[in-house]
N, C-alpha and C positions, 0 to 999 in steps of 0.2 A: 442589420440583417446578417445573418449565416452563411457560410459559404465551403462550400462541400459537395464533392459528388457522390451518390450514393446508388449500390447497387440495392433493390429488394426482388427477394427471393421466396416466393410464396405458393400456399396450394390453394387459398381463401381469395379469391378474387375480389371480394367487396372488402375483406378487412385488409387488402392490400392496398384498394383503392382508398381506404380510408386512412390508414398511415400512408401512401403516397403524400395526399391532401393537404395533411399534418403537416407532414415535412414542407412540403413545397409555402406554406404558409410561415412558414421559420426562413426562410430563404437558398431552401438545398434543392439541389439536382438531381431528380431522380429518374432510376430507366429501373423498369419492373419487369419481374423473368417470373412466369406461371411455372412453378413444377412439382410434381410430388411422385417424381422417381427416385429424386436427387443428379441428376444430369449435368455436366457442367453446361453453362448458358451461353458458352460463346465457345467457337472454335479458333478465335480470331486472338490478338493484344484490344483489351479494352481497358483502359483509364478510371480509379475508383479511390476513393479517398476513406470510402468504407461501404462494408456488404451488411446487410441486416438481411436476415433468414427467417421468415416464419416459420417454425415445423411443428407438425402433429406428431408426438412421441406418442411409441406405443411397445416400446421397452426390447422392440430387433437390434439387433446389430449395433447398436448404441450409438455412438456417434461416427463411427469410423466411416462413414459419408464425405465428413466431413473434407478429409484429403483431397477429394475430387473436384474441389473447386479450388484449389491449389493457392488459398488465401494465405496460407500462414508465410509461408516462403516469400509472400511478397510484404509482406509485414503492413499488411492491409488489416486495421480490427476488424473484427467480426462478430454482433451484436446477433443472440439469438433471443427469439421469441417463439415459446412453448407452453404447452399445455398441461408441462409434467410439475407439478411441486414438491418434490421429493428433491430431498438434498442432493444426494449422490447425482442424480441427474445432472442438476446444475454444477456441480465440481470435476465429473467425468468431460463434460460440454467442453467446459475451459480449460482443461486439461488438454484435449486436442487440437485448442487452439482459440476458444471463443474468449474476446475482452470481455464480454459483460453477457447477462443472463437473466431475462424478464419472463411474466409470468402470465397468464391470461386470468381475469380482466387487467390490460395494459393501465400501470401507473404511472400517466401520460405525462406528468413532472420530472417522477424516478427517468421515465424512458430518454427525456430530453437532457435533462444532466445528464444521461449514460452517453449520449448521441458528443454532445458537447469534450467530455474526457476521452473517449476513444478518438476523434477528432486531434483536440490537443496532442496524444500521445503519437500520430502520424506526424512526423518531423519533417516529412518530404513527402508532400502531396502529389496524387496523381502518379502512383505506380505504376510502370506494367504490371499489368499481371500474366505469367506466362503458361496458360496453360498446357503446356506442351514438355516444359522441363522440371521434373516435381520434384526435388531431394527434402524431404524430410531435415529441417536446422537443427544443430546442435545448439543448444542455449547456452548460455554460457552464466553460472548463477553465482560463479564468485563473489565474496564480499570483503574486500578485504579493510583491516583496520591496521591504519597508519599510525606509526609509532615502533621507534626501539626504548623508549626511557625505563626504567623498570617496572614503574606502575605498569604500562601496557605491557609488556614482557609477560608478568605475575597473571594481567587478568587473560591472556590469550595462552597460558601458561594451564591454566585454571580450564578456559571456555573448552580447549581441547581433551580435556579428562571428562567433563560433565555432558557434553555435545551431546555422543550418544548414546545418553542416560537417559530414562523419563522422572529425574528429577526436577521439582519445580524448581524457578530460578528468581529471586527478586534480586535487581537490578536497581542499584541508589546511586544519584550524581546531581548534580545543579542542573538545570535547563540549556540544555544547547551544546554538552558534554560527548552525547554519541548513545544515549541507552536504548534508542530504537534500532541502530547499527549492530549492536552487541545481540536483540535477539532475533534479528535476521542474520548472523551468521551462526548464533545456535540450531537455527527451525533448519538454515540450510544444510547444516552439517551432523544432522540429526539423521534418527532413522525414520524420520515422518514426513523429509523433506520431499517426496511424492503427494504428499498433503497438504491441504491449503495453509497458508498463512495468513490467520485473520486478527486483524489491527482493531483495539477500541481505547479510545481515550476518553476517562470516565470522569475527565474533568469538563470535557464538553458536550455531554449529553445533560441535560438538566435534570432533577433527581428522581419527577416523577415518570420519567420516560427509561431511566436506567432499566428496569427491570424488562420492561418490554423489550428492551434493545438487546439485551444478553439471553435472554431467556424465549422470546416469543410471545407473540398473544394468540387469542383466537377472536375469530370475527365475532364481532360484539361483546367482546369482554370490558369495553369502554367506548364511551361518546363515536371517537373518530377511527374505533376499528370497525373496518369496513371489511376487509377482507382479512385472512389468518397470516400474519405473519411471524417468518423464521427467524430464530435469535440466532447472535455469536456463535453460541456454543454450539447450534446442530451444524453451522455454516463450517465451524472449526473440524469436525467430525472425524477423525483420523489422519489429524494434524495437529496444529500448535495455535491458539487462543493466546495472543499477547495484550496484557489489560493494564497499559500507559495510564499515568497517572492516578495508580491505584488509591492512592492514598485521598483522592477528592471522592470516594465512591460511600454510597449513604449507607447509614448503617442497618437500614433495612437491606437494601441489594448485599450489603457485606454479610448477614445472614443466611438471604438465603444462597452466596458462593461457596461461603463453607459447609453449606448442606450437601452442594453438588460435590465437592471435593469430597466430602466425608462417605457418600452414597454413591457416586458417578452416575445420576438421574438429575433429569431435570424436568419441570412442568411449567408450562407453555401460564402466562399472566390469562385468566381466564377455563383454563381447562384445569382435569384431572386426571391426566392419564400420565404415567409416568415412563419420560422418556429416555434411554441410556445413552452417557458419551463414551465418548473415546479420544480424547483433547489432553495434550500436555499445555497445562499452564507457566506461562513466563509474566510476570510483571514486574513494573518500574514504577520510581518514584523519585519525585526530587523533596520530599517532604523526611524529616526525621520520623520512622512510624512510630516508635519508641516512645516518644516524647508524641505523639496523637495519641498512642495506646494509654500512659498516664495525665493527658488531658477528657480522657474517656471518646475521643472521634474515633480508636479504632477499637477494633475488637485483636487482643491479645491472643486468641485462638486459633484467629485467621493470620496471625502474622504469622506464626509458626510452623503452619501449615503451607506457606507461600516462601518462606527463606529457609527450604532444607540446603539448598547452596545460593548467598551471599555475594555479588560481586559489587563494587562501589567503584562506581568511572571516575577515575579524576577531572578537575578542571584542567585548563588549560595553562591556567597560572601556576600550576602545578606540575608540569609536563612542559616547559618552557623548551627544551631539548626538541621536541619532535615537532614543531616549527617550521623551521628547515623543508623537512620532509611534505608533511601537509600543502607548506605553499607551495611546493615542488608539484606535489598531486593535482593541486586545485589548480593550479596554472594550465597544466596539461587539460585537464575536464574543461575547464574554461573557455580556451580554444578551440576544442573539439565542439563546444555549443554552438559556439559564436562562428567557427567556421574558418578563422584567423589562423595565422601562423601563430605560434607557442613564442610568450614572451619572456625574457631573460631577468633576473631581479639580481642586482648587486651582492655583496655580504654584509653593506651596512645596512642595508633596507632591512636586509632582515635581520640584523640584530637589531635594527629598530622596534620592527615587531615582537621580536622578544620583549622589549622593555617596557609593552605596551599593557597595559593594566586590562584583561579580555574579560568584561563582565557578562559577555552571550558566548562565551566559551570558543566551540567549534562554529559553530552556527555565524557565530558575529565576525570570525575569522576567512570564513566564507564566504560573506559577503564584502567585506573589506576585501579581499582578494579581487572578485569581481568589478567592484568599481574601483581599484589601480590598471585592470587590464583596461577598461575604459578611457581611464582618463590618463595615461601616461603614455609615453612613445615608448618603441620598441624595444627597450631596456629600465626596468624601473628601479628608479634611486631612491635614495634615502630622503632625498628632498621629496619625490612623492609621497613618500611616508608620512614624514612632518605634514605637506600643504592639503594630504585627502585622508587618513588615518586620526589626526588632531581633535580632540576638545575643541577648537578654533572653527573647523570645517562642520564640526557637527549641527555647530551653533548657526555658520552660517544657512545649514540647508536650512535650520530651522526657521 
């Protein structure tokens, strides 16, 4: 069972009571506040692990309500439910502060994954919440990428000329490199970054689904559309669209992306009305496209169109110098998870690490980091290295 306290907030008394129910059958806590002034609900400190809001939009004052319940300061998610289906609505919402953003008739699966991730993202359960002392947070949206070797020098050399350009950008490296890194510090340092930042990786959506996923459908445009749903690209909508692992994407969806690039409309799988973006596209690949394009999996049209500037992330094996650094960063984050004092690593550890042949790049270096903070005392040696790092130790977890 689930375990969570949960404020709702609502003007529907039965569809309150009805997600009450919901919830309470998932194993959550809940205290239910009737309103539709927008009031705040308590005068008091009350305890909440998360707020869910039903409201009736009706396009006044837009969200700026939302301040009055002085959620965001306490780093409490905040999960709306509305009536409005128009993009901007739901980008404005979250904008002011809302984690996630549902639609009516409620997609009681989508709604419980959403309940489930804004959960997780609460690190420290059972805020105050203080309605009393409201400063408006500074975010803090830095992203910074570690490294002085020259590769990274050249590409942050590079990232800071094109940032804020609305050139497209393809990004090429092996797996586990950093190419999701590289376009979330373009989106952030861009002039879009007021805009949302929306993530698809087209290696994991299966091929007949691609098109719906990026594009939209309309209800009944197929079997199990039920109601209309909104693609990537309207979600992206005066922001930045990043399309990870572009290179698994089918050649039918690769058609019709380079329609949108070529036209900047798009039309929903099912309908005909044709709809306008305003999305700078970023995508990444660990696949040579070059060698797909004269295999025939891609379309040469679209490559061209997608690498007006070119960055290629290096490996790690590659970049053996910035080492040092990284485990320096990941030790610090490490501890800050874990709650631990900050532990210290010798200089042969780490030119252990150096020596270490990194076939998951950054990624595998990151987790190795993690389990030496684990499994070694408060100075880690080069002997850790060998006994939890090794061929030897992998074999045995195996």
């Amino acid at each position: 069972m689930s375990v969570g306290s949960i404020l709702l907030i609502g003007y529907d008394l039965p569809f309150q009571k009805h997600i009450s129910e919901l919830l309470a059958h998932e194993g959550y806590v809940t205290t239910e506040y009737l309103d539709d002034n927008h009031n705040p609900p308590f005068t008091n400190h009350k305890k909440f692990d998360l707020c869910i809001i039903d409201h009736k939009y009706n396009g006044k004052n837009g969200w700026h309500w939302l301040e009055k319940y002085k959620l965001v300061v306490a780093q409490i998610p905040l999960l709306i439910i509305s009536n409005s289906f128009k993009v901007d609505t739901a980008v404005d919402a979250m904008k002011k502060g809302a984690f996630d953003y549902f639609t009516k008739p409620l997609d009681v699966n989508k709604f419980l994954i959403g309940i489930r991730a804004a959960l997780k993202s609460n690190h420290s359960p059972n805020h105050d919440v203080n309605y009393k002392n409201f400063v408006i947070p500074k975010i803090n949206t830095s992203i910074n990428i570690i490294g002085n070797s020259p590769a990274i020098k050249q590409i942050k050399n590079t990232l800071q000329k094109v940032a804020a350009t609305e050139a497209r950008i393809l990004i090429t490296g092996e797996n586990g490199v950093g190419k999701e890194l590289v376009a979330k510090w373009i989106h952030e340092n861009s002039l879009r970054k007021k805009g949302p930042l929306i993530e698809v990786n087209c290696a994991a959506i299966p091929s007949e689904l691609i098109e719906s996923e990026l594009f939209g459908h309309e209800k009944g445009a197929f079997t199990s559309a039920v109601k209309q749903h909104v693609g990537k690209f309207e979600q992206a909508n005066g922001g930045t669209l990043f399309l990870d692992e572009i290179g698994d994407m089918s050649s039918g969806a690769q058609a019709k992306v380079l329609r949108v690039l070529q036209e900047g409309k798009i039309t929903r799988v099912g309908g005909d009305k044709s709809i306008n973006t305003n999305v700078r596209i970023i995508t990444a690949t660990n696949k040579d496209l070059l060698n797909e394009v004269n295999n025939n999996h891609f379309r040469l049209d679209l490559y061209h169109r997608l690498s007006v500037v070119l960055i290629n992330v290096p490996s790690l094996n590659e970049r053996i110098e910035d080492i040092p650094l990284l485990v320096k960063h990941f030790l610090h984050q490490i501890a800050n998870e874990y709650q631990q004092p900050e532990k210290k690593i010798d200089g042969n550890a780490i030119a252990a690490l150096q020596q270490h042949h990194w076939t998951g790049n950054i990624r595998e270096l990151r987790n190795v980091m993690e389990r030496l903070f684990i499994l070694s005392d408060s100075n880690i040696t080069v002997d850790d290295v060998n006994q939890f790092v090794t061929p030897t130790f992998r074999l045995m977890k195996l």
